[in-house]
N, C-alpha and C positions, 0 to 999 in steps of 0.2 A: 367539447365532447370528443373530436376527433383524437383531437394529444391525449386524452385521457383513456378512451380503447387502444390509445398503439402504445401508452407504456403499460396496460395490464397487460395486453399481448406478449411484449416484450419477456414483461415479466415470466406469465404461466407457459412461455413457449420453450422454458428449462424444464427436463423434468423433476428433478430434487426442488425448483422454488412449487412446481405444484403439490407437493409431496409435504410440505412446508405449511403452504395455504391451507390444505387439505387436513391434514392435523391440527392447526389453528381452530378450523371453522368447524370441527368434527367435535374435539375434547376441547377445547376451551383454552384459558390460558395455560401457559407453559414457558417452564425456565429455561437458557441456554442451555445447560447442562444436559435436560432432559431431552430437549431437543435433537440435541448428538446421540442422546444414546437412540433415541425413537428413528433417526433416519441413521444410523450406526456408521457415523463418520468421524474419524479415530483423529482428523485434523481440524484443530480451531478455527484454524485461519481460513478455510474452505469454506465452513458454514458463516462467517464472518463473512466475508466476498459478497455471499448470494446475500444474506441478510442487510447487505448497503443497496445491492440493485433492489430492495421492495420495499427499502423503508416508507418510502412514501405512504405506503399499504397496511403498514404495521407500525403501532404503538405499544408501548410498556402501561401495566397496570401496576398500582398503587404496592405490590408486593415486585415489580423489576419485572413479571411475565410480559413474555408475548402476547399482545391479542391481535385480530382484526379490527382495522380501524373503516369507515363508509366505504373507501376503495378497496380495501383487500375483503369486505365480505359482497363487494361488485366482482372481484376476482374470484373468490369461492362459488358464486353462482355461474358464473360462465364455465366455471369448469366442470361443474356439473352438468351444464347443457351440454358441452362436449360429449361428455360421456355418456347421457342419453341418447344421442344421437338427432339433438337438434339444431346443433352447427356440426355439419361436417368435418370441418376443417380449422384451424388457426388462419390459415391464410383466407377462408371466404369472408372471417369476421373482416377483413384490412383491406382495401382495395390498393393502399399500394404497399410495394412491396420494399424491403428494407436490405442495404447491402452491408454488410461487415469489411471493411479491408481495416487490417490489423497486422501488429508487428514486424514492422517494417523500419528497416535505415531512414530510408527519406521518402517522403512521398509529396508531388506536387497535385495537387486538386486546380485544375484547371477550367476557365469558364467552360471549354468545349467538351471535357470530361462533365460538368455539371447539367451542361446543354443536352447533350444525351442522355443523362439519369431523368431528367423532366421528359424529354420525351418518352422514355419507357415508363414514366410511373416509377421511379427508382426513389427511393430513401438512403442516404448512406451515414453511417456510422462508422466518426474515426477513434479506434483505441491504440495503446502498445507502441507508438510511433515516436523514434527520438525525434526527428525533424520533421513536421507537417508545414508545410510551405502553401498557402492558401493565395491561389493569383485574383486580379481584379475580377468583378464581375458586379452585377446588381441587387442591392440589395433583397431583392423579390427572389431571384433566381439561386441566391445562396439558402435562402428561408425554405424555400419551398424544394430545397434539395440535401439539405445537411441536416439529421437527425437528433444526431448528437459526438462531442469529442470527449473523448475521456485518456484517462491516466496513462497522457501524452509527455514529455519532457519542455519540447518548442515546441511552441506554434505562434510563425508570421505572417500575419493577416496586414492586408490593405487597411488604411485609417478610417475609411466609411464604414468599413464592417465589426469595426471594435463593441457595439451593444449586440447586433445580431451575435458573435461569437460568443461574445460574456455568457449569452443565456441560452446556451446548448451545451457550456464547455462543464467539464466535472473533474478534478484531481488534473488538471492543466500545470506543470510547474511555472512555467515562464509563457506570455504572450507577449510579443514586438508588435509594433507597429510600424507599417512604412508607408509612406509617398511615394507614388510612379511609378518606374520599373521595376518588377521584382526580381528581374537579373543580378540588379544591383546589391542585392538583401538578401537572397534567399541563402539559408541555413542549408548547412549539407553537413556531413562529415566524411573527411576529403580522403579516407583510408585508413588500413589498419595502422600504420606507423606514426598517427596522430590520434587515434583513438584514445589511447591511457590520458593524453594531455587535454582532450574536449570531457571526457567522461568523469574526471578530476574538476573541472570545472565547476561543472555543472551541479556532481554531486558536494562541493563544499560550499556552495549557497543554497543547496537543501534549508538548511536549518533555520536561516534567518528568513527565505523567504517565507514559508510555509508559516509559522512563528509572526509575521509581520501579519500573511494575511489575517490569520484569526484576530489579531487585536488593532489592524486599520480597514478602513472603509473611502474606497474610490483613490483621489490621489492624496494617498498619506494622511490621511487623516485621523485620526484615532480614535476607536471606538472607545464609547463609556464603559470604564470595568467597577464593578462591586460586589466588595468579599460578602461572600452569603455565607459561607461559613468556614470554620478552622479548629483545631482542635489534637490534643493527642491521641494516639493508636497505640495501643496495646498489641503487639506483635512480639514480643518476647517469645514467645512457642512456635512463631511461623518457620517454617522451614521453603514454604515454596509461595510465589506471590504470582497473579493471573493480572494483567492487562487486557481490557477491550475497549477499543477508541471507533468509536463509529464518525467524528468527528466534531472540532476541538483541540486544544492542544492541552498537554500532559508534562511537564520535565519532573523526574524521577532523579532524586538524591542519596545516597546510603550516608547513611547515618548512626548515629550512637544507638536513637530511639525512632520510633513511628509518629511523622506529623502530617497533618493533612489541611491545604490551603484550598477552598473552592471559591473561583470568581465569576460573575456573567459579565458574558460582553455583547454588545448590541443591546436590542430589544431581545432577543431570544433567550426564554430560560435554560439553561443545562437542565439535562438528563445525566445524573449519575448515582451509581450505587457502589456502595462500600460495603462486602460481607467480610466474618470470618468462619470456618468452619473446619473445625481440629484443628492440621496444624498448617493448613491454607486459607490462604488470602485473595477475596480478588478483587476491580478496581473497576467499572463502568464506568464512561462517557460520550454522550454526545454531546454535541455543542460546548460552550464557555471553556475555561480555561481551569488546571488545576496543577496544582505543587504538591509531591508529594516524598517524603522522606521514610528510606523503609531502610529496618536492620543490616546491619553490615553481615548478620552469620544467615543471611538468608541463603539457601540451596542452589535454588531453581528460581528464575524470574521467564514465564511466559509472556508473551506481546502479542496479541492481535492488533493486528491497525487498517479496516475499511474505508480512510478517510480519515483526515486531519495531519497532525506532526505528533510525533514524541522525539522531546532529548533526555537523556539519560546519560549522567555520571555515576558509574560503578566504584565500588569496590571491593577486592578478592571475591565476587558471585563467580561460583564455579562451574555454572552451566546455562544459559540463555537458547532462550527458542524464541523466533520472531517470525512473523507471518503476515506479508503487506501485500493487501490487494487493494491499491490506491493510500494515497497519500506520503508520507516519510517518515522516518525514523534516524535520530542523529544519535550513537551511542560512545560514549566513552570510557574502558574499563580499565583499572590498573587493580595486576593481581599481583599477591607473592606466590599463588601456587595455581598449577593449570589449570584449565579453563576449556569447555567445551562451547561451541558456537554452532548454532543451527539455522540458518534462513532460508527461509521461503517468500519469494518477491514476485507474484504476477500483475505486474503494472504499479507504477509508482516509483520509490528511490529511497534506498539506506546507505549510511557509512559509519565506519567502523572505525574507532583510532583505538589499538589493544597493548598496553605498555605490560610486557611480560617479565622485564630484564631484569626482573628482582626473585623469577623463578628457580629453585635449588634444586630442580631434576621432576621426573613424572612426563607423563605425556599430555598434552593439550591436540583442540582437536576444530579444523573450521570447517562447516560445510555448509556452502553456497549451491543451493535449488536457485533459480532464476525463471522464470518465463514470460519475462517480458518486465520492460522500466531497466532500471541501472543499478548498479549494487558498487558501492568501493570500499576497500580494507586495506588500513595500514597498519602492520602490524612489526612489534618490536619485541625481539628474542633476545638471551644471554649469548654470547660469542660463542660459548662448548654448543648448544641446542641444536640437533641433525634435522634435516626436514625431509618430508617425502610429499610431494604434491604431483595432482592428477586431476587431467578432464575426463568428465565422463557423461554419455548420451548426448553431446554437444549436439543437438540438430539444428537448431539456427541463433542466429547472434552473435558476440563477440566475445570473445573471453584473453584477458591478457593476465598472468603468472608474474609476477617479479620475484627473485630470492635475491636480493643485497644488489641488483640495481638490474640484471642479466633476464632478459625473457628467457621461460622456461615451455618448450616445446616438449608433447605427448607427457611423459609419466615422468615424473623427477624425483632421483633420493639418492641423500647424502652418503657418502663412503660411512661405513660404522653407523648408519641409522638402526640398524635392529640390536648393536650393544648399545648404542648411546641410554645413557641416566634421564638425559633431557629432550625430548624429542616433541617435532609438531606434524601432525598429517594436514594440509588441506586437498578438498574434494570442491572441483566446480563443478555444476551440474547445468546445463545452456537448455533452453529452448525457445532460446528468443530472448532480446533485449542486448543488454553491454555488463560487464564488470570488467572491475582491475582491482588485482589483487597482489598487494607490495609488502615481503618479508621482506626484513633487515633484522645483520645481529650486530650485536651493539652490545 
């Protein structure tokens, strides 16, 4: 009863998921779409975010809507006693109190750090963190002090603690384990001049770990998969295709034609929906796993991803928008003509491999939002192609620039970028986490 008041708390102590709740339990069901327009939030990926923190609380009906499910119309009523005025407060509902430390380099969680969270009645919640380095301590003492870790990169735990962690941890890419000292183990990352080559790392076993989990259980074991269904897609008219992966895995093929493969894996059914409407498309899931082959002349391909993996092999899509709050995205595009690129990453990990060298002139365009998790792009241009690249609002995090091998400090552009025929802008945007971002022409 007690886990179950401090994650609705967690929950309604946003104001947009009460805002959320509140239209649920008011009007009834309701589609994504409409959703955004009723809380008038012009980014997918935003409402996507909050919609993985309350899944728990929320289920789809038979037509893909949102409803309340036992706990989220437990959360619809407290928040109306809120507002009564028969709980004062979120904080008198929870006797203890909960700490956020987040986005952060490295952080060590230490038993005498956890010793005093228990003696204040402390809860801590870790997110956003490339390196969490968890020291020994007992198992009681870590339970009755760590909330939860979320869409972290590392996390090096002691070996007694490997089930406690499992079942607090959420969008975790990698967990080690060690025996004894943890001098001897602990993850750090040792400066900026080694950053590109741990951040590089890290983000090129994205794909396969993420990708492993959904289809193994414990050590390597392999979950049972069975195609529930498959079929051709009529997408001949689409111009623009929507992705939303609440978790699961997705890999995305372009193709001649529209084909669609669905599998479950585990005991858990997938959640997904396939609409069309005009001359867009879009593509639901949670849980299980799915294949899916869409038009080569398609426009615009959208990504939200709250959880799970997507890989995707492009080709000539001249404009992508991605938006990860938890989980990855691994993409691959080769174009013969420019190419726009949009991501938005708070918490979680994307990379990018972009083969342009077949470009005949035009401008291309990348722009990297970050606020936390890791982002990397490599990316390949014709020899003539000028670039201009820029950080911008950097407030915390790392950001590292490559143009043909040379880091590129404050605002960079090419001699003849405003005549050049061929030209590419990239824009970083930091507020926490890492990216490296490597032009080459070729």
């Amino acid at each position: 009863m007690n886990e179950e008041l401090d994650y609705i708390l967690s929950v309604i102590s946003n104001e947009l998921r009460r805002k959320i709740i509140k239209i649920i339990g008011e009007e009834g069901p309701i589609s994504y779409t409409k959703l955004m327009k009723r809380l008038d939030i012009k980014d997918s990926g935003t409402l996507g975010f909050h919609i993985k923190k309350m899944n728990k609380m929320l289920k789809r009906d038979d037509l893909g809507e949102y409803i309340l499910n036992e706990l989220g119309v437990k959360a619809y009523n407290l928040i109306k006693e809120l507002e009564r005025g028969e709980i004062k407060t979120i904080r008198e509902a929870r006797k203890a109190r909960t700490l956020l430390i987040d986005d952060k380099l490295n952080f060590d969680y230490t038993r005498e750090i956890a010793e005093k969270f228990r003696r204040d009645g402390v809860k801590v919640s870790f997110t956003d963190i490339i390196n969490l380095n968890i020291h020994p301590m007992p198992t009681e003492l870590f339970e009755d002090t760590v909330e939860s870790i979320a869409d972290c990169l590392n996390v090096k735990i002691p070996k007694e603690l490997y089930p406690s962690v499992v079942a607090v941890s959420d969008d975790v890419l990698n967990i080690s384990v060690y025996e004894g000292d943890i001098s001897k183990h602990r993850s750090k990352v040792p400066g900026i001049p080694f950053l590109s080559t741990i951040i590089s790392s890290i983000v090129n076993a994205l794909s396969s770990l993420n990708l492993n989990w959904v289809f193994n259980v414990g050590m390597g074991k392999k979950r049972r998969r069975e195609l529930i269904h498959e079929g051709e897609l009529n997408l001949s008219d689409i111009s623009r295709f929507n992705i939303e992966l609440n978790g699961g895995a997705i890999l995305v093929k372009s193709s001649d034609k529209g084909y669609i493969k669905v599998w479950k894996t585990g005991l858990r059914e997938p959640e997904y929906d396939f609409k069309v409407s005009g001359d867009s498309a879009s593509l639901y899931l949670m849980n299980g796993y799915i294949e899916i082959e869409i038009p080569r002349n398609i426009n615009s391909l959208d990504v939200d991803i709250s959880g799970g993996a997507i890989k995707a092999d492009l080709m000539n899509i001249p404009k992508l928008n991605t938006a990860i709050f938890g989980g990855s995205g691994d993409f691959k595009i080769i174009s013969e003509k420019p190419v726009e690129i949009y991501s938005n990453v708070d918490g979680g990990a994307i990379k990018y491999i972009i083969d342009l060298r077949k470009i005949e002139g035009g401008e291309s365009k990348i722009v990297n939002k970050l606020s936390g998790g890791a982002a990397r792009y490599h990316v390949t241009i014709p020899s003539n192609c000028k670039v201009k690249a820029s950080r911008e609002k950097i407030v915390g995090g790392y950001s590292i620039i490559k143009i043909n091998g040379l880091n590129v400090k404050g605002v960079y552009k090419d001699m003849g970028y405003d005549e050049s025929g061929c030209r590419m802008e990239v824009i970083d945007e930091l507020d926490g986490g890492a990216s490296v971002i490597e032009v080459r022409r070729e």
